[in-house]
N, C-alpha and C positions, 0 to 999 in steps of 0.2 A: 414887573418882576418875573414873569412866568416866560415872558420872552427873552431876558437876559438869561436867565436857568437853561433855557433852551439854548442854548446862544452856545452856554458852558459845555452842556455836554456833545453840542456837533463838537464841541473839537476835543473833547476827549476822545470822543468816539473814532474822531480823527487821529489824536496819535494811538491809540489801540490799535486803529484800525479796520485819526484818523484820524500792509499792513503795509525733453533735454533730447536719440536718434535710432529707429529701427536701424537696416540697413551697416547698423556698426558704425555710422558718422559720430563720434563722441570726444570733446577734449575740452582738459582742462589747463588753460593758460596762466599768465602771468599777468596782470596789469599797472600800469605803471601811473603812480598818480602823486596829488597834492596830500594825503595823508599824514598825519603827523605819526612819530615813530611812537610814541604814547598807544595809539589804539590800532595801528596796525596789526601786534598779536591777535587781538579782538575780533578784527575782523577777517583774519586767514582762519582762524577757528570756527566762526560763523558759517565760513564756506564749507568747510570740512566737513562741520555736522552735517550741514544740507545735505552736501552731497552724501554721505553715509547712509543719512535718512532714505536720501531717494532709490542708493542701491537696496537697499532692507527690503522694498516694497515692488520692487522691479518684476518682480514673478505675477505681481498683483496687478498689472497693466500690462497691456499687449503693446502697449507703443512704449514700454521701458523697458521690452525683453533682455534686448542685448547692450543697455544702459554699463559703461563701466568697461568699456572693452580698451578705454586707454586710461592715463592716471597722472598724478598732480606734477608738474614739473614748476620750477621756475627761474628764471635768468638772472633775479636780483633778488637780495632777501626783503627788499622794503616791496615787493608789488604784493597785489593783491588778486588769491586764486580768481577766476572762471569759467563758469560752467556753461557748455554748451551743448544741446540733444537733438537730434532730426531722427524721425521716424516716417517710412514713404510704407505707405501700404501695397498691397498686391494692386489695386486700383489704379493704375497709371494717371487715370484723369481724374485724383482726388492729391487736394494739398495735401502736402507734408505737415503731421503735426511737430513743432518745433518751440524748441524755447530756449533763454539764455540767461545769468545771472552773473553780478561780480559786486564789488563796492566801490563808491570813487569818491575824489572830494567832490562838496557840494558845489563846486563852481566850475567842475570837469561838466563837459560835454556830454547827455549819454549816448556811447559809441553805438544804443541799437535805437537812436531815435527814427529809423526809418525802416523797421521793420515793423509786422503788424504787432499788433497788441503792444506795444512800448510801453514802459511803465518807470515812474521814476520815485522812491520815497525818502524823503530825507528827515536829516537827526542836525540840526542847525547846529546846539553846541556842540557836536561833534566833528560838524563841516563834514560829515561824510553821507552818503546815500546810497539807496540799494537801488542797481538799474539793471532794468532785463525788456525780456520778453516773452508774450508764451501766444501760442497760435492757436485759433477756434479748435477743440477736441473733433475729433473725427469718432469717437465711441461713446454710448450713450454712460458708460462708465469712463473717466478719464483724469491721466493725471492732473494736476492742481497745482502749479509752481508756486502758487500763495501763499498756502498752509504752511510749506515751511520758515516762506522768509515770515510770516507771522508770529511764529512759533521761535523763532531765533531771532528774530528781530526785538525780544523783550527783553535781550542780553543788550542790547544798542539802549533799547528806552531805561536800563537802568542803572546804564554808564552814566546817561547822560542829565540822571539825576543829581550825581556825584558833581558834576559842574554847576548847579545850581547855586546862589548865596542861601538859598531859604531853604532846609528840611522840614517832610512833612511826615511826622508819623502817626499810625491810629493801630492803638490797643486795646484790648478788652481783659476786665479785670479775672473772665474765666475762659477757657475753650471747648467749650462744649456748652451749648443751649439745647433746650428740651425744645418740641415741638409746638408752637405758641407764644414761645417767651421771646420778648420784644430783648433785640442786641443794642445792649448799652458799648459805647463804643468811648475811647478817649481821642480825641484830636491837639498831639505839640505842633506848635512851628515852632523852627529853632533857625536864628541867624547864624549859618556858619561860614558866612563867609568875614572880609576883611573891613570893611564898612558898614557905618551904621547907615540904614534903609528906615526908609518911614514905605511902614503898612497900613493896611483894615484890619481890625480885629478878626475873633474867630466868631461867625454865624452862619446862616443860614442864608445869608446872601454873598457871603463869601468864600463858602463851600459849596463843591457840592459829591456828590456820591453814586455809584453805578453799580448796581449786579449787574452781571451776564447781560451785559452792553445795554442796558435800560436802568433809568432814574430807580434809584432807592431810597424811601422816602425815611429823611432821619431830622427830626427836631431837639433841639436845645431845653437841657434838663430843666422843670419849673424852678431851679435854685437858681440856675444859672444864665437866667435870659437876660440877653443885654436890651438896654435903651437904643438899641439903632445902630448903627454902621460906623467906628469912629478910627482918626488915623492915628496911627500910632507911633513914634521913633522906634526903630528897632535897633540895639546896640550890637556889635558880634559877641557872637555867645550867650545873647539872649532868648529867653523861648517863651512861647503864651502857650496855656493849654486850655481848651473847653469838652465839655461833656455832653452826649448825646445818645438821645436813642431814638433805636432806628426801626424799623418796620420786623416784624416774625414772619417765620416760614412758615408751612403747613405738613411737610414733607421730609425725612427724616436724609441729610447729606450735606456733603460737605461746601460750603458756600463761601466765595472770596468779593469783597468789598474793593472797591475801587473811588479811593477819595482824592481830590483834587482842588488847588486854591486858587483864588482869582487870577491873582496879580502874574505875570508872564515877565520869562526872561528869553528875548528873541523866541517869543513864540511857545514857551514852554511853562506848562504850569507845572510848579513844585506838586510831586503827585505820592502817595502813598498805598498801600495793599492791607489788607487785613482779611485771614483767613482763618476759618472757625468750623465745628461741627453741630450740626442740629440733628438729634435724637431721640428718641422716645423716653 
C-alpha cells in the first residue's frame, strides 16, 4: 500500500510539477500547429502573461535588461505566440544565456529539440504542450523560464480537468481553522460525462492528498469507514461523497490541499483544490 501511495503522488507531483536576449536579440513569433480552435485562446493568453511577467521583472536580471525591445506579431490568427531571448555578456568567451518558449500539439515536433536544455511538458487531453528551452545561467542570480510556465501552466491543468468524465471536488464545511484543529474535509466524485463508468469507491487507497508538494496525511471519518476497496457502476450524473480528516497545522496561514483519485483518463487523474485559513 505504501508503495502504490508513493506511486500516486510521483505523479501528482508530476503533473504539478509532474511544470529570453541581452544585446537586443528578442522576438516574438507566430507558430503554426495542430491545435484545436477550442484552446487556442488559451494558449496565445498563456503566452502573453509569460511574457508580461517576464517584462515586469526585466530590471531585476541583468541578462533581461533589454528584454521587450520587439513585440507580438502574427501571420495567422490560429498560431500560437513565441518567445525567444539571447543575452551575450561583455565576456566574449562565455555562452550566451538564452531561452525559448511557445505551445504545440502534443504530436508536433519540438522545434528546439537540439538546443541545450530542451524541454518538453505536455497536457494529453488537451493534445497540446509547452516546448522551450533555457541555457545554464551565467549569474549566480538568474532568470528562471520555469516559474512562469509553472505558474501558467495551472490555467492548461485546469482546462483539462473540464475534459475529464469524473469531477473531483473537496469542501470543508468552514474556512478558517484555528491553530491545531484537525481539517475535516468533504470528498464528491461526480460522473459528468456521457456514460456510465465503473469505479473504486472513495478511500484511502483511492485518494490521496498533498500540501505543498508532500503527502498530507488525511483518514476516513470513524462513521464512515468502509469495508475495503469496492467497484462500483457509475451512472452520468451520478456522484459518491465521503468524509475525512486530515492532519493540523501549527502555524497560523493560509494552506491549499491538493486531492486526487486513482483511476486515470490518458494519464490524468480527476484532481481537486481546496483552500482554507489556519489562525489563532
Amino acid at each position: 500500500m505504501i508503495k502504490r501511495f508513493s506511486n500516486y503522488i510521483y505523479k501528482a507531483c508530476s503533473i504539478f510539477w509532474a511544470s529570453l536576449f541581452f544585446i537586443g536579440l528578442f522576438s516574438c513569433y507566430a507558430h503554426a500547429g495542430t491545435i484545436s480552435q477550442e484552446i487556442r485562446p488559451l494558449c496565445n493568453q498563456i503566452m502573453t502573461n509569460i511574457y508580461d511577467d517576464i517584462f515586469a521583472v526585466r530590471q531585476e536580471y541583468k541578462e533581461l535588461g533589454q528584454f521587450g525591445g520587439g513585440s507580438f506579431f502574427t501571420q495567422e490568427d490560429e498560431k500560437i505566440y513565441s518567445i525567444e531571448h539571447q543575452y551575450q555578456s561583455q565576456w566574449k568567451n562565455q555562452k550566451p544565456f538564452e531561452f525559448g518558449l511557445t505551445i504545440v500539439g502534443i504530436d508536433e515536433p519540438n522545434p528546439y529539440s537540439d538546443r541545450e536544455g530542451s524541454f518538453s511538458f505536455g497536457f494529453s487531453l488537451l493534445d497540446v504542450k509547452f516546448v522551450g528551452y533555457q541555457s545554464e545561467g551565467i549569474y549566480k542570480k538568474s532568470f528562471d523560464i520555469y516559474k512562469p510556465i509553472q505558474k501558467y501552466g495551472k490555467l492548461l491543468l485546469d482546462e483539462q480537468q473540464k475534459h475529464l468524465p469524473l469531477k473531483l471536488t473537496i469542501t470543508s464545511a468552514k474556512k478558517v481553522f484555528k491553530i491545531g484543529e484537525k481539517i475535516d474535509i468533504r470528498v464528491t466524485l461526480e460522473n459528468i460525462g456521457k456514460r456510465t463508468l465503473k469505479v473504486k469507491n472513495l478511500d484511502t487507497t483511492t485518494l490521496f492528498f498533498l500540501y505543498d508538494n508532500a503527502p498530507w496525511g488525511a483518514t476516513e471519518m470513524n462513521s464512515e469507514k468502509s469495508r475495503g476497496t469496492k467497484e462500483i457502476v457509475f451512472r452520468p450524473g451520478e456522484k459518491m461523497s465521503k468524509n475525512f480528516t486530515g492532519s493540523s497545522f501549527d502555524k497560523a496561514k493560509k494552506i491549499t490541499i491538493f486531492g486526487s483519485y486513482i483511476q486515470t483518463f490518458k494519464g490524468v487523474h480527476p484532481s481537486g483544490v481546496l483552500s482554507v485559513r489556519v489562525q489563532e
